[in-house]
Each structure stands twice: as C-alpha cells, then as structure tokens.
C-alpha positions in Angstrom: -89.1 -104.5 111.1 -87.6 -102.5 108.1 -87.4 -99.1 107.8 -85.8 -97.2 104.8 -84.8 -94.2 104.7 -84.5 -92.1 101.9 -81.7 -94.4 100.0 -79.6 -93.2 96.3 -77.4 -95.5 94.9 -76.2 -94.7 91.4 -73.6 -96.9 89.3 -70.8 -95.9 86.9 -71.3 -92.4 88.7 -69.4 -89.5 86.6 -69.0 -91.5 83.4 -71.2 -91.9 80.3 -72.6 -95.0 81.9 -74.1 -93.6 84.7 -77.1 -94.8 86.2 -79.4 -93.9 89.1 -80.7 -97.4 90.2 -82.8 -96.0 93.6 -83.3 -92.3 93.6 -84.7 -91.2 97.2 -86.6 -94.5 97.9 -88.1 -94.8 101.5 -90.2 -97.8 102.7 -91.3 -98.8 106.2 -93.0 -102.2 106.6 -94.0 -103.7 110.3 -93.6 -107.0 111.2 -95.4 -109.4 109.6 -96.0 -107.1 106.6 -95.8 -109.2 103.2 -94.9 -106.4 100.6 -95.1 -107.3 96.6 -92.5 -104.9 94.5 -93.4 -105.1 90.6 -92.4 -102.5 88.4 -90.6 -102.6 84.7 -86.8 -103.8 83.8 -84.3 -101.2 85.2 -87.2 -99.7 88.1 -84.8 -100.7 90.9 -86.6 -104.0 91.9 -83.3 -106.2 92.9 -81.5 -103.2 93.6 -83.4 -102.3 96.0 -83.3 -105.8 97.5 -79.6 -106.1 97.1 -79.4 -102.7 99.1 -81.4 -104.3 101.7 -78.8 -107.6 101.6 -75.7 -105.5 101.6 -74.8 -106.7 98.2 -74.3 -103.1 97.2 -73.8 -99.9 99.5 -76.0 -97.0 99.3 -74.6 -94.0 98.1 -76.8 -92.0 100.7 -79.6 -92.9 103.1 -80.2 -95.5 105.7 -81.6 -98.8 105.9 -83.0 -100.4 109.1 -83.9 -104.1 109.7 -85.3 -104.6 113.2 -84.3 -101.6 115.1 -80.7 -102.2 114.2 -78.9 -99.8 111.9 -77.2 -102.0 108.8 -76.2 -99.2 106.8 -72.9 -100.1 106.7 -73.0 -103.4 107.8 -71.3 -106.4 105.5 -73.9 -108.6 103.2 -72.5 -111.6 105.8 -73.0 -109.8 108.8 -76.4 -109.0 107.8 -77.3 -112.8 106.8 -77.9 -113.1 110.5 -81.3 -110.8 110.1 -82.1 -112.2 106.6 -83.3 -115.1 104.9 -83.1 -114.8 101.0 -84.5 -116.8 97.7 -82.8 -116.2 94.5 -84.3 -116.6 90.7 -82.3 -119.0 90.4 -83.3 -122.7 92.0 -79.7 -123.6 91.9 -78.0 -121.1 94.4 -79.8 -122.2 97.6 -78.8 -125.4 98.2 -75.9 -128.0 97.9 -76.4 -130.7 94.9 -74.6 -132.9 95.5 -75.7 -133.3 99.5 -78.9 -135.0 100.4 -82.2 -133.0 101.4 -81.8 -134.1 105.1 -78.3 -132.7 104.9 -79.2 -129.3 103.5 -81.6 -129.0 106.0 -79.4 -129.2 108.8 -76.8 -126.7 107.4 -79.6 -124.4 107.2 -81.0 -125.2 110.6 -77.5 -124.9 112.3 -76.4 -121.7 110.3 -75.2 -119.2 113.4 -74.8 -122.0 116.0 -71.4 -123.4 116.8 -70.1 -126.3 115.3 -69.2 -129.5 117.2 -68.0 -132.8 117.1 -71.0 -135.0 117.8 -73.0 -137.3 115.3 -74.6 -136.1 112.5 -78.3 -136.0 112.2 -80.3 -137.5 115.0 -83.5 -139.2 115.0 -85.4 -136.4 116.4 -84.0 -134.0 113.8 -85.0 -136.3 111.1 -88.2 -136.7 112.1 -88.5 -132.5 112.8 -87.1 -132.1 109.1 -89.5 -134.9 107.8 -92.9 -132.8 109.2 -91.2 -129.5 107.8 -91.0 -131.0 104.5 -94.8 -131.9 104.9 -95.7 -128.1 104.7 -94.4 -127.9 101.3 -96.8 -130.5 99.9 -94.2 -132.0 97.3 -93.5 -135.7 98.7 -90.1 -134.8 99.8 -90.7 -135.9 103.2 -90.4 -139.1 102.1 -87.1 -138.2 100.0 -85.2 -137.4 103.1 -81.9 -139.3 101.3 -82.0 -138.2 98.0 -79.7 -135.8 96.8 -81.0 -132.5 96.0 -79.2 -132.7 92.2 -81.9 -135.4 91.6 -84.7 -132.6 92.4 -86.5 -130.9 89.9 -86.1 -126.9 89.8 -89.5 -126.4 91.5 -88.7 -129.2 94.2 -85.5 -127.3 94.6 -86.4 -124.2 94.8 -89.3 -124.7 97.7 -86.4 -126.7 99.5 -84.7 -123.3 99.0 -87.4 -121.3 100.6 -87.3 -123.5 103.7 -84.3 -123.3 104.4 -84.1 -119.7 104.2 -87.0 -119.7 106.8 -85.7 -122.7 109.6 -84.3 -120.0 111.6 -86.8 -117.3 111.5 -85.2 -114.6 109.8 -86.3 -111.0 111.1 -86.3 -110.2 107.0 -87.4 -112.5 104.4 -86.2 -111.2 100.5 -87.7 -113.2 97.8 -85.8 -112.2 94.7 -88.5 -113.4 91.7 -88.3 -116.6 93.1 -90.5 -118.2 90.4 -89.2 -116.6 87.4 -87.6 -119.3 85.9 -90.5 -122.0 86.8 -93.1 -123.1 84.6 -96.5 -121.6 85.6 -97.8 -124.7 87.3 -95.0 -125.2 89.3 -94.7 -121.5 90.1 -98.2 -121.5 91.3 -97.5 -124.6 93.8 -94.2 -122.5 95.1 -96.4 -119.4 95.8 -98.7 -121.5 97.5 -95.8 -123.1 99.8 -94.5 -119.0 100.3 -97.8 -118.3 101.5 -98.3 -121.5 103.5 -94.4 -120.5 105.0 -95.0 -117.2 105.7 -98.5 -117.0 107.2 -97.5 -120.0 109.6 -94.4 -118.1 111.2 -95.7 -114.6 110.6 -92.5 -113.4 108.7 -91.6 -110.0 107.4 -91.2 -110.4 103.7 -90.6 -108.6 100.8 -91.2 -110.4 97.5 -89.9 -109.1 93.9 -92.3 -110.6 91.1 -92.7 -109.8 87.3 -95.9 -111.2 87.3 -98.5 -108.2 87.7 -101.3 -110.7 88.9 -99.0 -112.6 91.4 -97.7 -109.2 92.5 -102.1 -108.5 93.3 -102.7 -111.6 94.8 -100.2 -112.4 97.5 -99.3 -110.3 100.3 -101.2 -107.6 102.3 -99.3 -104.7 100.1 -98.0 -103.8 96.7 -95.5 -101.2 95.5 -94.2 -100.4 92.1 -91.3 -98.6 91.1 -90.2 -96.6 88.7 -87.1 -95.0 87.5 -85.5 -96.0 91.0 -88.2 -94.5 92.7 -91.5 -96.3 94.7 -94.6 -94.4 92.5 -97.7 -96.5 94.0 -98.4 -98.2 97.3 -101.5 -99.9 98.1 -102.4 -102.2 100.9 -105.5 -103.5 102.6 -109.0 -103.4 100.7 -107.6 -101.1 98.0 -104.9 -103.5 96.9 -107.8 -106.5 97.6 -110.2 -104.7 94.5 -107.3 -104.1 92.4 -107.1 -105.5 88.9 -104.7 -106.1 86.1 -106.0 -103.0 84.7 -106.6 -101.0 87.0 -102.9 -101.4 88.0 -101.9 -100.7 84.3 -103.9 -97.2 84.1 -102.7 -96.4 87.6 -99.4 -96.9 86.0 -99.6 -94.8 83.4 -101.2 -91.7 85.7 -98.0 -91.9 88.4 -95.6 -92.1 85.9 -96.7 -89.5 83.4 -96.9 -91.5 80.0 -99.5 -92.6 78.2 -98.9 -96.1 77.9 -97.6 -98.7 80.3 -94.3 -98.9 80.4 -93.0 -102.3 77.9 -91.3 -103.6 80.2 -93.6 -103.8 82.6 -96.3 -105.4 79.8 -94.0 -108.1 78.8 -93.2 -109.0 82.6 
C-alpha cells in the first residue's frame, strides 16, 4: 500500500544551514500494516510523513501509495489517497460548525456538490452510530458546535473524519501530543478501535516510547534521517522500554540514548 523508495530530502542545501532531514530512507508496508515511527527531535519523523503528504518534495527517490506513483504529485492531489491527523486538535475541523456538519464535509470530500437539502435523516442517524465508536457521548451532541469540544473530543472527531472515506493511507502526525495522558489514552483507544474495524493502512508518529511498543503490528525508529530499527510481529510484542533504549544505543553507535529521544 506504500512503498518508499530510497528518499533524500535536505533543506537550506549549499548554505551553512544545511540539513539532511531523510538520508536514503526506504519503507514498504502492506495493507493493513499499522507502523509506529519513534525516534529523537530532528530523526526525520514528520518529515518523513510530510514527504508522504506532498507537503515537501524529495530531493531524490520515490514514494508509492497504492500502486500509484505520487512522486511528484501535489499535497492536494494526493489528499484523495490519504487521510491525515495533525498534533494539533484544532486543524481538523471547523469550530464554528456543528459536529453533524463537519461530518458531512468529511463524508462528501471528493463527491460533487449539489443543490439538495442539507443533512438527511438517514445521514444523521449513520453519523450518530459513527460517533458511537468513539465512546465520548458525542452521538448525542450531534448540534453542538465543535468550538464547545474539548481538545480530546476534538481531536477523535478529527480522526473520524479523516477515516469516513477510507483512505488508502492513514498519517497520524503525534496525534496525542498535546493531550493529557488520560485523554490521550482514550484517543489511542478510539485509533485502535478505527483502524482495526476498517483494516486501514496507517502510519502513526509518537514521542511516547511505550505508545510507540504498544499499538500497531510494527515499529521503526529513525535516526539522523535514516530508519535504524524495525521490528514487527512477536519481536516487537516482547519488546520493552529498555530493551528499545539499549537497542538504541547499539544501531546508533553511542553510548547513551539519544536526549531527545529520553525526554520524548
């Protein structure tokens, strides 16, 4: 479903600024593959993710989301293979619109726009069972606006809509990183929820080391722009906190783990 191949992108090339964000990085998931990418401040985490969105173009390589080659496709073209979830709970959604609302925006996004009545009974009620999934009341909130929501009710509204349509790509881009820990936890638990249900294809950016160990069928960390350990299956299932740290230090030729990565 994506297939990477061998990417470079460096920024403020030729000055004394310059900076190799992804240096060679290849990554192939199938579909239905849920990949955790941890790794230190500056490793190439939302680079790499913004490469995959089109935000930035790669200097050299290519990059492959379900058979089709977007290497030089626009970020908007490509929105119609992706569904993404920023840090921030405030970019995903319209404030000053009501839940139902959003949800229709998201659940028409590609299909032309007509004329006829607004929301129908029958979407209502669709939208009112999707909202069920989340486990957050908001089924029963269908009119409020989403202003009134609190970050953690916004962002799994957020990570709904990104998913109505199926996308062949999911991007999670530390999607909990500015929640509190309990209210992180109960978006994880939607993500999973969300993403086992419709099998999707996702790739989730996390600073938390544990998080990173516990969700998802595979884990990679990067380093200096590259991808230094990937684990999946029962290997990934055994590892610990520590075990992850040591492995760390072995793949990256220091000592100690990386600061960065600690205080993530």
């Amino acid at each position: 479903m994506l297939d990477i191949q061998n990417i470079y992108k460096t920024f403020n090339a030729g000055t004394v600024n310059e900076k190799t964000a992804l240096n060679g990085v290849t990554l192939h998931m199938n579909e239905g593959d849920f990949v955790t990418v941890i790794g230190g401040n500056g490793a190439g985490k939302s680079t790499l993710l913004n490469a995959v969105a089109g935000v930035w173009t790669v200097d050299e390589g290519s990059i492959t989301i379900g058979g089709v080659d977007v290497t030089h496709l626009a970020e908007h073209k490509r929105a119609q293979y992706i569904g993404r979830v920023f840090q921030d709970p405030m970019m995903g959604t319209a404030a000053t619109m009501q839940i139902e609302e959003n949800l229709a925006l998201a659940m028409r996004r590609g299909r032309p726009r007509t004329l006829r009545s607004g929301i129908t009974k029958a979407e209502r009620e669709e939208y009112r069972e999707l909202l069920k999934i989340l486990d957050l009341g908001l089924e029963d909130r269908l009119t409020s606006k989403v202003g009134l929501l609190s970050g953690g009710q916004r962002q799994a509204l957020t990570l709904l809509m990104a998913t109505l349509r199926k996308p062949q790509l999911l991007l999670l881009d530390e999607h909990t990183a500015a929640l509190d820990p309990k209210t992180a936890a109960k978006v994880l638990e939607a993500t999973e929820r969300i993403v086992g249900k419709d099998h999707l294809t996702t790739l989730m950016i996390t600073h938390n080391m544990k998080d990173a160990i516990v969700h998802g069928n595979r884990l990679i960390m990067m380093y200096n722009g590259r991808i230094v350990i990937d684990v999946s299956g029962e290997e990934k299932e055994k590892l610990t906190v520590p075990q992850l740290l040591e492995l760390f230090g072995k793949v990256s030729g220091s000592d100690e783990a990386d600061d960065t990565l600690l205080l993530s």
